[in-house]
C-alpha positions in Angstrom: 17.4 -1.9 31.0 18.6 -5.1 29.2 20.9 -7.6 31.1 22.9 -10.3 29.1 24.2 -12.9 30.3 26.4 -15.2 29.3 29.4 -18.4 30.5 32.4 -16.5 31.6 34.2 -13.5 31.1 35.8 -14.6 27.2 32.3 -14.6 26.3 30.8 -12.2 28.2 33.7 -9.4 26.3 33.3 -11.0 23.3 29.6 -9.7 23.1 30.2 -7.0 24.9 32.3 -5.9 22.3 30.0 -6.8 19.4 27.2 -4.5 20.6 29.5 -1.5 21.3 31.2 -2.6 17.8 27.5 -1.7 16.6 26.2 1.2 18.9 30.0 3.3 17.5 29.3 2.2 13.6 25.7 3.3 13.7 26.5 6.7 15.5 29.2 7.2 13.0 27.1 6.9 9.9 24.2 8.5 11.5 26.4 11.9 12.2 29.9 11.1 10.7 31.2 10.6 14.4 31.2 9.6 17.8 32.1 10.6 21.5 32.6 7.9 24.0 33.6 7.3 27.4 35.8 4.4 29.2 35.9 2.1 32.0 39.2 0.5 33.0 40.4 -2.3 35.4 40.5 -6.1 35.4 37.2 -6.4 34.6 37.5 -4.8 30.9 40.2 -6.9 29.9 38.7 -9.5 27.7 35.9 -6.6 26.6 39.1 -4.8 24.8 40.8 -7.1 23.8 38.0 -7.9 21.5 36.7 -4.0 20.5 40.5 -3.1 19.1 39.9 -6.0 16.6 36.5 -4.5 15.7 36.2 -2.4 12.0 35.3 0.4 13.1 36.0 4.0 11.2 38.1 4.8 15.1 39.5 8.2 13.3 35.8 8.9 14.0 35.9 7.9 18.0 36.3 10.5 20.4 37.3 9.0 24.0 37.0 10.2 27.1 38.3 8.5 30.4 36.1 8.2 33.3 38.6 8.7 36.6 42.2 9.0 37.1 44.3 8.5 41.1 45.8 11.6 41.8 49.8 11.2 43.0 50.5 8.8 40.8 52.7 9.1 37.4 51.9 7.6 34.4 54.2 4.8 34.3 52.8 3.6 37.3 51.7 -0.1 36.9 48.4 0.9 38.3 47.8 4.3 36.2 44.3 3.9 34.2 46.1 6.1 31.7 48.5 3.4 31.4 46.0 0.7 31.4 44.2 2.5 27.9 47.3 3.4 26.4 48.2 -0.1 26.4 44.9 -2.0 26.1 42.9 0.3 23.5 44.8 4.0 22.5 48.2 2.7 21.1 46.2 -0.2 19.3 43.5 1.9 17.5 44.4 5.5 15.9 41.1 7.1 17.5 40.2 11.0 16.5 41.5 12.2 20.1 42.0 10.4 23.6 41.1 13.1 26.6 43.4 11.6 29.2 42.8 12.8 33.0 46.7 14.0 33.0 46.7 14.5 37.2 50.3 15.9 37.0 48.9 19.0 36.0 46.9 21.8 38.2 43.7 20.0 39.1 41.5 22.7 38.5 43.2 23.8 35.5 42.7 19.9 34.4 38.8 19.6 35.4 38.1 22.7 33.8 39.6 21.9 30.6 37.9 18.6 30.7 34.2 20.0 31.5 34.5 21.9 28.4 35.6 19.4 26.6 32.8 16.7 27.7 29.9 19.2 27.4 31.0 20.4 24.1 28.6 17.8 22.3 26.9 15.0 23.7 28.6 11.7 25.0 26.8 8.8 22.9 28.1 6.3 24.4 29.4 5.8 27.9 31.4 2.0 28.6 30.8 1.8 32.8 32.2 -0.4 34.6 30.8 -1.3 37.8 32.8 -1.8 41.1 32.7 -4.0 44.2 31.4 -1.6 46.6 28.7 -0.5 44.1 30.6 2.5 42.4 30.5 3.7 39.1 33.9 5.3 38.0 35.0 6.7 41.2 32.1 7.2 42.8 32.5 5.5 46.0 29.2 5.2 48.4 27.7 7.9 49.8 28.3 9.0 46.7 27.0 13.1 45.6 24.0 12.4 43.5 23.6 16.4 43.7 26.8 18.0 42.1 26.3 18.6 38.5 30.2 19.1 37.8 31.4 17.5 34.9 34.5 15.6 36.9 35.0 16.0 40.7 37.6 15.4 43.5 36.6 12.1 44.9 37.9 10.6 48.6 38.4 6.7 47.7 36.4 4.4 50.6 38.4 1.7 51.9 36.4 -0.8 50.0 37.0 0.4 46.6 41.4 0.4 48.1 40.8 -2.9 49.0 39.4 -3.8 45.4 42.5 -2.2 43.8 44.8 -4.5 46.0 42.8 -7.4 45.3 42.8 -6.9 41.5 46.8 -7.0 41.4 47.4 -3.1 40.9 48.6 -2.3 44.3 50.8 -4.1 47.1 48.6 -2.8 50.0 45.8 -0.8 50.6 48.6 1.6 52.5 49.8 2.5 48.6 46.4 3.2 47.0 46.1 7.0 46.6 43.5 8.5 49.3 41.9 10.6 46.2 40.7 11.1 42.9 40.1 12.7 40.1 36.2 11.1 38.4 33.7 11.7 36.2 30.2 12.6 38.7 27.6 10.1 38.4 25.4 13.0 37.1 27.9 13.5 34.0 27.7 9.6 33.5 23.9 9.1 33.2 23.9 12.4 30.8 25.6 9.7 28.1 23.1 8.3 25.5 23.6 4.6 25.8 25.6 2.8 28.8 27.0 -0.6 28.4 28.3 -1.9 31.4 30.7 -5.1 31.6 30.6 -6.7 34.9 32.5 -10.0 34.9 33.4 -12.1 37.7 32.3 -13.4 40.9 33.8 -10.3 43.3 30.9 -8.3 41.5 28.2 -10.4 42.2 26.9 -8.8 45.6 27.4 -5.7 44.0 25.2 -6.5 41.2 22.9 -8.2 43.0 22.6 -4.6 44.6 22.7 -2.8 41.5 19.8 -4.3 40.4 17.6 -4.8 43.5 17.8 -1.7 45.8 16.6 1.2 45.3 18.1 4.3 43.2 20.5 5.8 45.9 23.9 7.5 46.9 24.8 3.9 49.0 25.0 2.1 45.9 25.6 4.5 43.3 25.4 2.2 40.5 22.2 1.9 41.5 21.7 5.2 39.5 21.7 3.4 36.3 18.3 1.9 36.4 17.0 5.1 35.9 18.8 5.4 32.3 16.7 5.2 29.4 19.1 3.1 27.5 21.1 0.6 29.8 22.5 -2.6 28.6 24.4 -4.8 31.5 26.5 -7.5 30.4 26.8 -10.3 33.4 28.3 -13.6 33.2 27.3 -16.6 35.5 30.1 -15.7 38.1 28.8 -12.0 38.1 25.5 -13.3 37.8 25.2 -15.2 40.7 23.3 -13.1 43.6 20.4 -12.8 41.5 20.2 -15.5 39.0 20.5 -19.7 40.7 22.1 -22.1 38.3 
């Protein structure tokens, strides 16, 4: 594990960016390519913002995405479809974007995806982390045991709550009551994680993170046990476990 931290959330993308920058140029001259998976919300903003200015060979980049709402189309102001086609797809011409397309059968979709994922290995997985501890949608308790490649996730009303609070929703009454997200077993098979973590609303749960033990309550917990882990904090995010 490697934490980073740095002033505020400009900065905190900005370097954020410069390591992933690195980790997708070196995988790409090492085997001519690379597969890679992708947070979304508030929290990633100024992470992209600086990545699609990166020079990297992106014809190379195979993404992922990490958890879709289902009931809800992709034009949709809260849609993480919408969010990476506007943040990070439309702006780089990557090799192929495997959207979580919820419109379709559900098992049809999560079987197509599984195959997809598991065809090679993921070398690098961008996780976010979220107020209530979850990674993707992974909401506490969350199944540690399933070895599914994507799963049909019930969203807590904590994880609602953050969704309101970030702008994406009107009330919590309007957040979808399910999922569909990558397991956290799928996740931690990734070779490197980066995680961004801006912001002051993620401080307990980093504070968490980082001080209890490995567990379904706080399921970002889980990536402690990662051999390759990099956290990026900033002094907001920062603050339950570091006095300034």
């Amino acid at each position: 594990m490697n934490i980073y931290i740095s002033n505020d959330a400009n900065e905190l993308g900005a370097e954020a960016a410069r390591m992933i920058s690195v980790e997708l140029s070196n995988i790409i001259s090492s085997k001519g390519e690379a597969r890679m998976v992708v947070s979304t919300g508030s929290s990633q903003f100024e992470m992209f913002r600086e990545l699609v200015g990166k020079n990297i060979n992106w014809q190379k980049v195979e993404v992922f995405h990490l958890d879709e709402y289902i009931g809800i189309p992709l034009s949709h102001r809260a849609s993480f479809r919408s969010y990476l086609y506007e943040r990070f797809i439309n702006l780089v011409p990557v090799k192929r974007f495997h959207s979580i397309d919820v419109e379709r059968d559900i098992d049809t979709l999560i079987n197509e995806l599984t195959m997809s994922v598991r065809n090679k290995p993921i070398d690098l997985g961008i996780i976010g982390i979220g107020v209530n501890g979850h990674i993707a949608f992974n909401d506490p308790p969350a199944d540690l045991d399933t070895r599914d490649a994507y799963i049909r996730v019930r969203l807590n009303e904590e994880c609602k709550l953050q969704q309101v609070n970030e702008g994406w929703f009107g009330s919590v009454e309007e957040v979808p009551q399910t999922a569909v997200s990558m397991s956290v077993w799928q996740i931690m098979q990734c070779k490197t994680i980066i995680s961004v973590v801006p912001h002051q609303a993620k401080a307990e749960a980093v504070r968490k993170t980082l001080t209890e033990s490995p567990g379904r309550m706080v399921p970002a917990s889980m990536l402690k046990k990662h051999p390759d882990w990099h956290l990026f904090l900033d002094r907001d995010s920062a603050g339950g476990i570091v006095r300034y």
